[in-house]
Structure formats: C-alpha cells, structure tokens
C-alpha positions as CSV (number, residue, x, y, z in Angstrom):
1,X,97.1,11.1,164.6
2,X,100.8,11.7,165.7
3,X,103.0,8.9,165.9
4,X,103.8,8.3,169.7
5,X,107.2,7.5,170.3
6,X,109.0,6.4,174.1
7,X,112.9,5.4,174.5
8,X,113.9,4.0,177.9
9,X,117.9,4.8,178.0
10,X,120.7,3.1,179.9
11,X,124.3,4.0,180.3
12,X,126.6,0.8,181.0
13,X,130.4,2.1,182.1
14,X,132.7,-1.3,181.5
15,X,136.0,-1.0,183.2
16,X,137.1,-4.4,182.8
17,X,136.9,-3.3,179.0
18,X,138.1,-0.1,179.8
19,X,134.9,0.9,178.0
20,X,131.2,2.4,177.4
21,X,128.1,1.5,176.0
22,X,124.6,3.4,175.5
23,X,121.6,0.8,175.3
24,X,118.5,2.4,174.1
25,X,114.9,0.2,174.1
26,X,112.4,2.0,171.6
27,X,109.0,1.5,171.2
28,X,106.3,3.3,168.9
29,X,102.5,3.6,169.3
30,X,103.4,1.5,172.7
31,X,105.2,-1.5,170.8
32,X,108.6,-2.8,170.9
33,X,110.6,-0.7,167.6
34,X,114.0,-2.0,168.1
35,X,117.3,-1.9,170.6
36,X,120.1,0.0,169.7
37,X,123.3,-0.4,171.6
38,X,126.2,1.8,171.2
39,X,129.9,0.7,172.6
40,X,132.8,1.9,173.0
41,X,136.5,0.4,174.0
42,X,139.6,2.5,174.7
43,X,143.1,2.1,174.8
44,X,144.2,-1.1,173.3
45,X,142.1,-4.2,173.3
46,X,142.3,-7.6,172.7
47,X,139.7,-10.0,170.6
48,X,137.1,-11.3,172.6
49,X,134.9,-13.7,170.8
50,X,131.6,-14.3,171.7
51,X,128.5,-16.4,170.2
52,X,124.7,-15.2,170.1
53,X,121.8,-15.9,168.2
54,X,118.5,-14.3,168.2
55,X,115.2,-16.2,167.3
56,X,113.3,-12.8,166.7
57,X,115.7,-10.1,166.2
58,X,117.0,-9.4,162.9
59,X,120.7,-7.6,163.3
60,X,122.8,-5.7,162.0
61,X,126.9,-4.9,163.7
62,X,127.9,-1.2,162.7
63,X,131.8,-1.0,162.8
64,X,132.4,2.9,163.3
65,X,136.1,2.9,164.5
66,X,138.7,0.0,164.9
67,X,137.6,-3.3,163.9
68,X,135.1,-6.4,164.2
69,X,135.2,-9.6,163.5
70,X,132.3,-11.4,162.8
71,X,131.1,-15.0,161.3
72,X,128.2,-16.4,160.0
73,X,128.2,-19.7,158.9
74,X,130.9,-19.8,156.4
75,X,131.1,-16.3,156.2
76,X,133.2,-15.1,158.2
77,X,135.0,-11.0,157.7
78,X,137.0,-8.4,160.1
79,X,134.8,-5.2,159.6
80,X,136.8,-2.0,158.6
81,X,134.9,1.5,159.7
82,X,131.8,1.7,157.5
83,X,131.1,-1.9,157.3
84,X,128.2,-4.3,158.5
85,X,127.4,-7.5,159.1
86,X,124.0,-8.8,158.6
87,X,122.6,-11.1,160.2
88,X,118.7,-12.2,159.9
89,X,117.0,-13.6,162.8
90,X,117.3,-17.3,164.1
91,X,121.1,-17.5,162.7
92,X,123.7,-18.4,165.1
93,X,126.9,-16.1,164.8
94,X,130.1,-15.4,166.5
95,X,131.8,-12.3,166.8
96,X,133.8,-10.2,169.2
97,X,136.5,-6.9,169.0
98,X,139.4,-7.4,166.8
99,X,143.1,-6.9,168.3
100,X,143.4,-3.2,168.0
101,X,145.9,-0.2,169.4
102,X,143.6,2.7,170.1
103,X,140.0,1.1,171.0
104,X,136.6,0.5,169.5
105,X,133.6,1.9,168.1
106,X,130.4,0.4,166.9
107,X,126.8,-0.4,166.8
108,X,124.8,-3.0,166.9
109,X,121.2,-2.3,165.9
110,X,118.1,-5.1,166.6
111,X,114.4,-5.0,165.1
112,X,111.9,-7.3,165.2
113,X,111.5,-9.9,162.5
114,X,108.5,-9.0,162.1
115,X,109.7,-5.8,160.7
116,X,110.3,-7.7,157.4
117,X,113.5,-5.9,156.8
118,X,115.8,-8.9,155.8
119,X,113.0,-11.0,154.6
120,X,115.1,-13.5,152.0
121,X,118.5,-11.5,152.8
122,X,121.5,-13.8,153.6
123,X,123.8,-13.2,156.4
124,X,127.2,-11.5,155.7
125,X,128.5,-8.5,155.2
126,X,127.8,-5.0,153.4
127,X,129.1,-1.5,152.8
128,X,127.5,1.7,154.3
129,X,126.8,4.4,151.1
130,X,129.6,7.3,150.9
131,X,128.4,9.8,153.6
132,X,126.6,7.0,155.6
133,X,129.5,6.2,158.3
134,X,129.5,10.3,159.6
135,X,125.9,10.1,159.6
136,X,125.5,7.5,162.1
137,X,128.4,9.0,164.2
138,X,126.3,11.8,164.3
139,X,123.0,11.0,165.1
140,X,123.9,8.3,167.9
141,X,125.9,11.3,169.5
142,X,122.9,13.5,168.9
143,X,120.6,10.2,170.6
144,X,123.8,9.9,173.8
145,X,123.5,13.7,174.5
146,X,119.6,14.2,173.8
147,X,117.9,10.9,174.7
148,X,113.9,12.1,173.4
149,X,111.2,11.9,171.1
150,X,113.6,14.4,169.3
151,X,116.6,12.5,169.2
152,X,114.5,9.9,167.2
153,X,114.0,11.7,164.3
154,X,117.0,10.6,162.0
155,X,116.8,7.3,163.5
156,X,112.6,7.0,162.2
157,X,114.5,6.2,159.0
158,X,116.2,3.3,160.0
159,X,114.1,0.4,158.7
160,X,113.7,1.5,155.1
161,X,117.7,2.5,155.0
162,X,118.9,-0.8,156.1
163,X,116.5,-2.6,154.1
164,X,118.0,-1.3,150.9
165,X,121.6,-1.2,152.2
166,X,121.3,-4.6,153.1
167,X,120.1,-5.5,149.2
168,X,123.5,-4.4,148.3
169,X,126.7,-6.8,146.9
170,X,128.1,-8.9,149.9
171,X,131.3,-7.8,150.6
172,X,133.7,-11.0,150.3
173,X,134.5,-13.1,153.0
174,X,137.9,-13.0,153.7
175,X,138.0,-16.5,155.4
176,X,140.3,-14.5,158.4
177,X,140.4,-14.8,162.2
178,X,141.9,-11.9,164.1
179,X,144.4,-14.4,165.4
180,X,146.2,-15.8,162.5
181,X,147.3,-19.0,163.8
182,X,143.6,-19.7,165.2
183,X,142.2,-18.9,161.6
184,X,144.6,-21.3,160.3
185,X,143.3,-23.8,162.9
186,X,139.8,-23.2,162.2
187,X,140.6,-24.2,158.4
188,X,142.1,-27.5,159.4
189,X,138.4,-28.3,161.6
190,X,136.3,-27.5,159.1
191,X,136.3,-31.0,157.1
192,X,133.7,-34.1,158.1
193,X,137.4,-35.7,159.8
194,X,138.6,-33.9,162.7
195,X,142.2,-34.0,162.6
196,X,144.1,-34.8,166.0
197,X,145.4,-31.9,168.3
198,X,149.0,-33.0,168.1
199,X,148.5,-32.8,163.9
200,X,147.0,-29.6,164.4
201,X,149.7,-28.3,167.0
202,X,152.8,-29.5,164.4
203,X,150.9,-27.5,161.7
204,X,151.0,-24.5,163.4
205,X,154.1,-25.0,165.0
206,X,153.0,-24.9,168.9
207,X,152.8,-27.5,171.4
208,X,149.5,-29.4,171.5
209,X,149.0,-27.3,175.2
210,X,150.0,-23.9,174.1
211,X,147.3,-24.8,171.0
212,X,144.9,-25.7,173.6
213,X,145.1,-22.7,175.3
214,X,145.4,-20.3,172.6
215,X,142.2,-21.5,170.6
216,X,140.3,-21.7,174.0
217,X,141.1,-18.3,174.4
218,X,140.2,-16.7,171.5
219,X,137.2,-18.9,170.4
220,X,135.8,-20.4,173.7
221,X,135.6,-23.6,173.0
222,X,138.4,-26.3,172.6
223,X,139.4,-27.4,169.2
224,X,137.5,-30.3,169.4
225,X,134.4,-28.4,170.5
226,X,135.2,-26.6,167.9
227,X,135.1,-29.0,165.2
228,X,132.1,-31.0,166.4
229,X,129.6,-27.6,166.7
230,X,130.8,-27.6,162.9
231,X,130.1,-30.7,161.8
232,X,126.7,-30.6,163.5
233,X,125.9,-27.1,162.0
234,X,126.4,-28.8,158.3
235,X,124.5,-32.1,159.7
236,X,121.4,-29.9,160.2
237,X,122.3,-27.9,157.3
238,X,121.9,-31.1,154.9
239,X,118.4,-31.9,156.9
240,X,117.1,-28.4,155.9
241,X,117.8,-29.2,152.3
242,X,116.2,-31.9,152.5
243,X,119.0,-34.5,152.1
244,X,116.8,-38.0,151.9
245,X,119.8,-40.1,152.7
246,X,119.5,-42.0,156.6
247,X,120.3,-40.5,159.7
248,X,123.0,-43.0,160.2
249,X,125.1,-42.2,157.0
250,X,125.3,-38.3,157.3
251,X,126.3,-38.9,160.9
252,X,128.9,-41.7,159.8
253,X,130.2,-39.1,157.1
254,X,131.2,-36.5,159.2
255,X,132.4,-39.1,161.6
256,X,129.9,-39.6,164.4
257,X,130.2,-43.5,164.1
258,X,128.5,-44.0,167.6
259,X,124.7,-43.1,166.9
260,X,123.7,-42.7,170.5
261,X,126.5,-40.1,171.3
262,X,125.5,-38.5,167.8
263,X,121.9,-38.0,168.6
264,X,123.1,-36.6,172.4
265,X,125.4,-34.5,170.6
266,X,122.5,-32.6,168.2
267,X,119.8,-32.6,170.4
268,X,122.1,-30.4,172.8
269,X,123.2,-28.2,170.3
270,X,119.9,-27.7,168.6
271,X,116.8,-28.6,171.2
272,X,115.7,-31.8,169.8
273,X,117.0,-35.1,168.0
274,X,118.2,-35.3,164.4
275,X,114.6,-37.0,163.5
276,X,112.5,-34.6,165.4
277,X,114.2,-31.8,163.5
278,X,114.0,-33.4,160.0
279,X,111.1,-33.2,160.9
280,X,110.4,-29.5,161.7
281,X,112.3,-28.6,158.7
282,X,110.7,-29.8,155.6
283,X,112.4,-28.9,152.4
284,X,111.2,-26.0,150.7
C-alpha cells in the first residue's frame, strides 16, 4: 500500500518585516507529519526577540542566510548559515533575527514528539554536514514553487536526517546577545542576587532609563523580569533534580525572602506551586 501524503500550504507576505514566509502543514496516511515554515526578511533588520515553547513539538531553527540568535537555557549561540538549534519539546527558548544589513533566511522545522527524533538529545546547537545547507535551499524552493505529493519527496527524509545530525558535537555556546551591551546585562542577572538597575546602568555606562529601555527592547521584558524568570527557571531546575532541601531555603537562596510572593511568582510562570511541581517531577 502507497504511502498517502496531503500538505495544506500558506503564503504569509510580512511588510512590517519587510518580509515572507511559506508555512506548510503535512500530514501522512491522514496524521499530523510535521510544520515546516520558511521566512524570509529583506533589507536590513533589526533583532527581534521572542519566547516560545512547545509541549509537543520537537524543533529544530535552520539558519540559511544572515543570522539567528537563539537560547536555551544556558545555551545561548548566534547561528551562522548552516547552523541549527535544537530544541526538544517542552523546553522554553528565546530567539529572534540578529541585527543584519541585507536580510534573513531560515527555517524552522516542527515534528511531533512522538516522532522520537530527539529522544535524550539536549537543546543547543549543531552543524549541517558539508553539502547539507544547498540541499535544503533547494528543496524548500522546489516545496515554494511545487507545493505536492511530489514536492515531498526530499523532504520524506527528514526525520532520520535530523535524527543523526542532531547526535552530532554541540557547537559551543558563545554566551553572546546580538546587542552587546544587553549580553553584558544578561551576565550581571544571572546570579541568585539581582543587582540594582542603577549598578547595572554604571556598568554599562547608560543611564538607568536608557538601560530600561534598551533591554525592554531587545528582550521584552524589564531587567528585573529578566532576572526573576531566571532565578525561577534554576528554582525548578533544582526541584527536577531532585534537590531535598525545603522550599523555603532554595527560595531564600536566590532571594525570594517573601514566601507568598515566591509561590505567586512560580505558579505563574510554571502552572502550579513550587510543591505541586516537586511533586510532578520526581527525580529520575
């Protein structure tokens, strides 16, 4: 019995990104395959940052032309044509178009968990194989101009390809942000005490306003926001591992010493309370 393929296309023109993308929805023997976006950005652009996360989508970002900035945890790498991030489902990431002078190109390619393809992968970043890079160019310009069962054929391959690639060394982090004075930033927020804004703004050399703004910009979030999504990201990293200590002492070390605003704090960012998700997440 031949495999019965469908794609369901859509062509999304961007003009306050001065841009394009091609969003094809695949499905095989009637079932959801995977979603495959391909974008574009001319002339110059500047970083946009952005933050998803995807409870049953593994994903991979595919940076063709220009370059991507992505981070995962405390990963964290601006892609160069022929690199990709990885990202398994369930992980929270942030990530947006680098400052460039001439535009962007890439991919970003979801599949079902189900599909097994990073099962025990870690997030971060890998290299496409020499040849790779023209190869997807290709066939997502072969999939634009031919949208059919045809225009699947390269892409069949998909799984098993990304499956290996992503078994390959993780390329380093390079601890960067596109804006260099918001990178520096975000390396002063990421310790259990959150320094004050006017610290931050002397380091930097900017006025604690101009800092304001500038961070907002690029990350979306104030500095403070900044640093308290951080310290509750390693708070529930600790309860994963299966830290035995109280509830009130991890929260006092990264320097929630109010326990009611602490336990407001986590459930918003993660669904339920600090307990609740101990809880959920036995150790291993």
């Amino acid at each position: 019995m031949s495999e019965v393929w469908s794609l369901k296309s859509e062509y999304q023109s961007r003009p306050q990104a001065r841009g394009d993308a091609w969003v094809f929805r695949i499905e095989r023997q009637g079932v959801f395959w995977g979603l495959l976006v391909d974008e574009q950005t001319r002339y110059k652009t500047r970083f946009e940052p952005g933050s998803e996360s995807h409870e049953e989508l593994d994903e991979w970002i595919v940076c063709l032309e220009g370059r991507y900035w992505v981070r995962v945890g405390s990963w964290s790498r601006t892609l160069a044509p022929g690199e990709i991030a990885v990202i398994p489902h369930g992980i929270a990431h942030d990530s947006g178009v680098a400052t460039n002078l001439v535009g962007m190109h890439f991919l970003v390619m979801l599949f079902p968990k189900d599909h097994g393809i990073l099962a025990g992968i870690s997030p971060g970043g890998v290299s496409l194989p020499a040849g790779a890079l023209s190869w997807f160019k290709g066939a997502f310009r072969f999939l634009r101009s031919s949208p059919n069962e045809m225009g699947l054929v390269p892409l069949s391959i998909l799984p098993e390809f990304l499956r290996k690639v992503s078994q390959t060394q993780c390329l380093p982090s390079d601890a960067s942000h596109p804006d260099a004075i918001v990178g520096e930033v975000i390396k002063l927020l990421e310790q259990p005490e959150t320094p004050s804004l006017d610290l931050l703004a002397k380091h930097v050399g900017l006025t604690p306003t101009h800092l304001q703004r500038r961070f907002l910009a690029a990350i979306g979030s104030s500095p403070l926001q900044y640093a308290r999504a951080w310290q509750l990201d390693r708070i529930a990293e600790e309860l994963r591992g299966g830290s035995t200590l109280p509830l009130v002492d991890i929260a006092t070390e990264y320097g929630f010493n109010d326990q009611k605003h602490f336990r407001v704090m986590f459930k918003r960012r993660f669904g339920v309370g600090p307990a609740a998700y101990r809880k959920n997440h036995p150790p291993e």
